[in-house]
Structure formats: C-alpha cells, structure tokens
C-alpha positions in Angstrom: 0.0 0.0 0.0 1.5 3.2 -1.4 0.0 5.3 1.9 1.5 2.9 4.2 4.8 3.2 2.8 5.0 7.3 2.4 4.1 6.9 6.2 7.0 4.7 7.5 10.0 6.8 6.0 11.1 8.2 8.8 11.0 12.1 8.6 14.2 14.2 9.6 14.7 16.4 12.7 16.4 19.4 12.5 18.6 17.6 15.3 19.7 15.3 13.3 21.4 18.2 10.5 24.3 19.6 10.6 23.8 23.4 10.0 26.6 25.5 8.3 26.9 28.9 9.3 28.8 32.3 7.8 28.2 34.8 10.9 29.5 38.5 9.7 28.0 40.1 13.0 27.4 39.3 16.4 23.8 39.4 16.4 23.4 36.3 14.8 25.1 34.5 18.2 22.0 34.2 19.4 20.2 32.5 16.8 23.6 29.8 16.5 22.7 29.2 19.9 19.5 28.5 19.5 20.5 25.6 17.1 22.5 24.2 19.7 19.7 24.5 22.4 17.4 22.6 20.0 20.1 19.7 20.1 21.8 20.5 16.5 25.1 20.8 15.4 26.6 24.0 14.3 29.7 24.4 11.5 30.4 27.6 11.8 33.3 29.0 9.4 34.7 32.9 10.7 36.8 33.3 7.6 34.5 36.5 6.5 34.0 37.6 10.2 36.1 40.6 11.1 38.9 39.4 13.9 37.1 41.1 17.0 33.4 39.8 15.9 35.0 36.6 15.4 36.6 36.1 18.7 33.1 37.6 20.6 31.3 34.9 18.6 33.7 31.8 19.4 33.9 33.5 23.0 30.1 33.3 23.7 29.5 30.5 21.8 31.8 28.0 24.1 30.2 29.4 26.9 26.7 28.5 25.4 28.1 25.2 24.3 29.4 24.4 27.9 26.5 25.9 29.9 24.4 23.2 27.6 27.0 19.9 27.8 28.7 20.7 24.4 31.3 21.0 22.9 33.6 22.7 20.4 36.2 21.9 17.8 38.2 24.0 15.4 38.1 21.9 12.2 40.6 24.8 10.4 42.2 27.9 10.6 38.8 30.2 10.7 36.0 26.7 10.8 34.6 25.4 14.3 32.3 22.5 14.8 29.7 23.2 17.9 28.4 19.7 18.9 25.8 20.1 21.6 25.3 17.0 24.1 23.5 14.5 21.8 26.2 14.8 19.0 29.2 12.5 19.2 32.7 13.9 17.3 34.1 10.5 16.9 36.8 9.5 14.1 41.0 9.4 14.4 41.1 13.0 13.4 38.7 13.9 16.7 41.9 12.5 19.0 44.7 14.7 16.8 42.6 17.9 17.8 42.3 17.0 21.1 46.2 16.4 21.9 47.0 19.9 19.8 44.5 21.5 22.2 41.9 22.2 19.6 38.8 20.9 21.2 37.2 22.7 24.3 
C-alpha cells in the first residue's frame, strides 16, 4: 500500500542536521545558539568575520556550548564545529585535535 509506505519513511529532525553557518555580526550569536539548544550541530566558518566579531562569537559560543553539555572543535584555521550534548565527534582526526588543544 503506497500510503503505508509514504508513512514509515522516517522524517528528519532538524537535530539530526548539521547546520553550516557564515556569521559576519554578532547578532546572529543568538540565533547559532538556538541551534545548539534545540540539540543541532553547528559548522560555523569565521573566515568572512572581522577578527574582534570573530573572537566575541567563538567567546560566547563556548560558553553557550558548555553551559548546555557541548562541545567545540576547530576543524581549520577560521572553521569550528559546535556539537551540543546529543552529537558525538568520533573518528581518528577527533583524537589529533584533542592532543593539539583544539577541542574545548
């Protein structure tokens, strides 16, 4: 029965996405952290953001990230990766960030 079927694909959760983000100001903090609150992973990539913005916005958003159980990981020079408690970094390249003190 088609209408059985279209019923028991599972649907996707915005939890289960990982959203990509360009932030040029600091208002937008807010709404990353939002994301993170509603359990989804954030990539967040600074390499437009002026230096000062930047460093406000990677400054409040590894507070948000540990007030929630998260984490954070630089993935490059200007890129971060903000996993909040339900989202597991695993993979050999997750243990090389940790010993060059790149995950917080």
């Amino acid at each position: 029965d088609l209408h059985k079927a279209i019923h028991s694909v599972p649907t996707r959760r915005s939890s289960d996405l990982l959203k990509f983000v360009h932030p040029e100001q600091f208002d937008e903090a807010a709404e990353i952290a939002d994301s993170l609150r509603a359990h989804q992973a954030v990539l967040m990539n600074l390499e437009m953001t002026e230096t000062d913005t930047a460093r406000r916005l990677l400054d409040f958003l590894s507070g948000a990230a540990y007030a929630l159980g998260g984490r954070v990981m630089r993935v490059s020079a200007q890129a971060y990766i903000i996993a909040p408690t339900n989202v597991d970094l695993v993979g050999d390249a997750v243990a090389d960030f940790e010993s060059a003190g790149l995950y917080f």
